[in-house]
N, C-alpha and C positions, 0 to 999 in steps of 0.2 A: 544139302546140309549146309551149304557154305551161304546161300541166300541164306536159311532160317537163323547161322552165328549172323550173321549184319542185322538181321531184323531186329532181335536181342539188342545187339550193341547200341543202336537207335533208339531203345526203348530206356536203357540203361543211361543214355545221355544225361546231362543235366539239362534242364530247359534253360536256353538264357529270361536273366531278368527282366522282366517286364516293366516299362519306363514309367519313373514316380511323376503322377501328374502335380504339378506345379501349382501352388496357393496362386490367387488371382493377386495382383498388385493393389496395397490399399491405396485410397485416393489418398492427395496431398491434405496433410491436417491446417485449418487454414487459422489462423491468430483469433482469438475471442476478444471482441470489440471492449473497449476499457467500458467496467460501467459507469452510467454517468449519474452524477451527482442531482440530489434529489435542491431545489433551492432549498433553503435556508428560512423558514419562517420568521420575521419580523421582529428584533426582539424588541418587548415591552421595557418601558423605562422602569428603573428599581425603583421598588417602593421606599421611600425614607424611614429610614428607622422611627421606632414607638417611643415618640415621647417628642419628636420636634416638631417645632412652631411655625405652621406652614402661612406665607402669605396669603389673604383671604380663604385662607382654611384649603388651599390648592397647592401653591407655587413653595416648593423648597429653595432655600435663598440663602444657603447654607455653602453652596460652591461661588457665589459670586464675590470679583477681585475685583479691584480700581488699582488700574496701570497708573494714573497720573498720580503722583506723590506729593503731591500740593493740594490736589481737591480731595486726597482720599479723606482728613479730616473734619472736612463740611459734607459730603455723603456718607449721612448714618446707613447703613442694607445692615443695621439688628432685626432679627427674625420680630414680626410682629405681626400679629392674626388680625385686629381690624388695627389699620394706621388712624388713631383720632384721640386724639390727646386731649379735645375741648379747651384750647389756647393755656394750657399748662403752663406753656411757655412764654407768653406776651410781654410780658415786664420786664424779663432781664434780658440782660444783654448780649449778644451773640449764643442765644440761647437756642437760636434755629438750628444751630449745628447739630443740636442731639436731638432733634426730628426726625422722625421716617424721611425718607426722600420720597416715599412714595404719597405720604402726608401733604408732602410739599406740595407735590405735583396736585395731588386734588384742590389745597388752596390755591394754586395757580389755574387750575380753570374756571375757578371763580370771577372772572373780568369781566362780564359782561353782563345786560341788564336778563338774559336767561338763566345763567348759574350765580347771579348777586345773591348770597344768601342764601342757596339750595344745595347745603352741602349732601346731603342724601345725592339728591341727583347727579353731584358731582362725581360721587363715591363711586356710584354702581354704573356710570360713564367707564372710568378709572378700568375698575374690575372684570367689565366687558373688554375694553380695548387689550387690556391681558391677557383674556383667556384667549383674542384673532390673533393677536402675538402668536400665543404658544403654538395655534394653529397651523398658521400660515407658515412660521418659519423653524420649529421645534425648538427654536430656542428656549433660557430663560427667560422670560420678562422682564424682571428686576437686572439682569443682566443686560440685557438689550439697551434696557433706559441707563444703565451705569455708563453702556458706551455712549448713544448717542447723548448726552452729556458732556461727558468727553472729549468728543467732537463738534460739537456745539459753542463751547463756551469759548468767547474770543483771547487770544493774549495779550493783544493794545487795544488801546483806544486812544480818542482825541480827547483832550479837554483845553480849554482856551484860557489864556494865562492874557495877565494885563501887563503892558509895558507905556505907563503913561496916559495918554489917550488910546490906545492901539491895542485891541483885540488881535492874540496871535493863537493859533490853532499848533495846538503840539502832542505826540502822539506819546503815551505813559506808558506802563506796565500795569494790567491789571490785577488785582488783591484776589486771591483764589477764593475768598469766599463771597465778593463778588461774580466770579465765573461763574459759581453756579447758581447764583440768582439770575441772571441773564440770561444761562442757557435754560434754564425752566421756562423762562418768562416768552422765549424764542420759538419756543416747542407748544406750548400750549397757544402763543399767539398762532403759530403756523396751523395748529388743526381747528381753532375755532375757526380763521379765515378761509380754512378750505370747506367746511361744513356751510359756509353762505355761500360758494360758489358752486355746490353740488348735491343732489338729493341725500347724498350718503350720510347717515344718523354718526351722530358725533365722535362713538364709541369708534366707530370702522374710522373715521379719520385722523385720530390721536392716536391709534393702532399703525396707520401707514406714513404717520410722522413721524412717531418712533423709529420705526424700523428703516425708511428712507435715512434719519439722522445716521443711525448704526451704522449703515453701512456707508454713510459720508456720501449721500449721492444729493449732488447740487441741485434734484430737482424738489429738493426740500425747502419750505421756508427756511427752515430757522439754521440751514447749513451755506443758502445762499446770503442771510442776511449777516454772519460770522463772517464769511470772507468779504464782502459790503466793506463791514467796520473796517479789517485791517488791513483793505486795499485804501480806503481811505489814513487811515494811521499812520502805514508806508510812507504816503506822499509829506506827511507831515513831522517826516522825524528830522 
């Protein structure tokens, strides 16, 4: 009797709990790499508003300034589609002033017995050299030319004064609207002469005259022949 009360009592136990199996440890969450940025496509230049007067039907000439406040009144940059007046202006006097400058400039590479009198050819020189401008360096063109202008056109010069018999050399101030006859005249002497020393068609070399000018670099004609002038003018004041 006394075995079959324990066998009961046994039966009657509670079982102990059975041990809770444990979730597995998750991995370490590891940081999500920043995304990266996709480039940026290219932006296009704005188109100029509907109704303005683009040079050679291309170039908006609407943002170009002139720093130097002496020549800014002899470089006309008025918006104008073809620059060609047909000598409007000949008879009076300082009449050049309300010229395109870019007019200017096609008269000025008229100097020689190739462009004597072919101002077409001059033009569409002109207009090329413009469009390797805008190429090459994304600038404006008519801006490019306002600078190297700018830097081009000398401050002194010499002129010789008479004392008696005796020629003396003495160095002036130059009349700004001089300056920029000189520096035109600098600029287009500098790419006609580089066009006889090298295969390259006239347009490309009035193109890298300009653009040498702009950026003032001495391996320019018409920026080594500025400093020329008033290194000489220096010695003579």
């Amino acid at each position: 009797m006394e075995e079959g009360k324990q066998i009961q009592e046994e039966a009657k136990a509670p079982e102990p709990d059975a041990p809770v199996p444990q979730a597995a440890a998750a991995p370490p969450v590891q940081p999500e790499a920043a995304p990266v940025a996709a480039p940026e496509p290219p932006k296009e230049p704005e188109a100029p508003p509907a109704g303005t007067i683009l040079m050679f039907g291309k170039f908006d000439v609407s943002g170009v300034a002139v720093r130097d406040v002496g020549m800014a009144r002899y470089i006309d940059i008025s918006p104008v589609a073809v620059p060609h007046t047909g000598g409007r202006h000949t008879n009076k006097p300082f009449a050049k002033a309300k010229m395109s400058i870019v007019e200017r400039l096609i008269n000025g590479m008229m100097r020689t017995e190739v462009f004597t009198g072919k101002k077409l050819k001059a033009y569409r020189a002109v207009e090329n050299a413009f469009t390797m401008i805008a190429k090459k360096s994304g600038k404006n063109p008519l801006q490019a030319l306002v600078d190297a202008l700018q830097n081009v056109a000398p401050r002194e010069e010499v002129t010789r004064l008479q004392y008696g018999g005796i020629s003396v050399p003495k160095a002036v101030d130059v009349a700004p609207a001089r300056r920029v006859d000189l520096a035109l005249r600098y600029i287009c002497t500098g790419a006609l002469e580089q066009s006889h020393k090298s295969k390259k068609p006239i347009e490309e070399c009035l193109a890298d005259e300009i653009l040498a000018a702009s950026n003032n670099d001495m391996n320019s004609f018409s920026v080594s022949k500025k400093e020329e002038i008033e290194r000489v003018s220096a010695s003579a004041r």
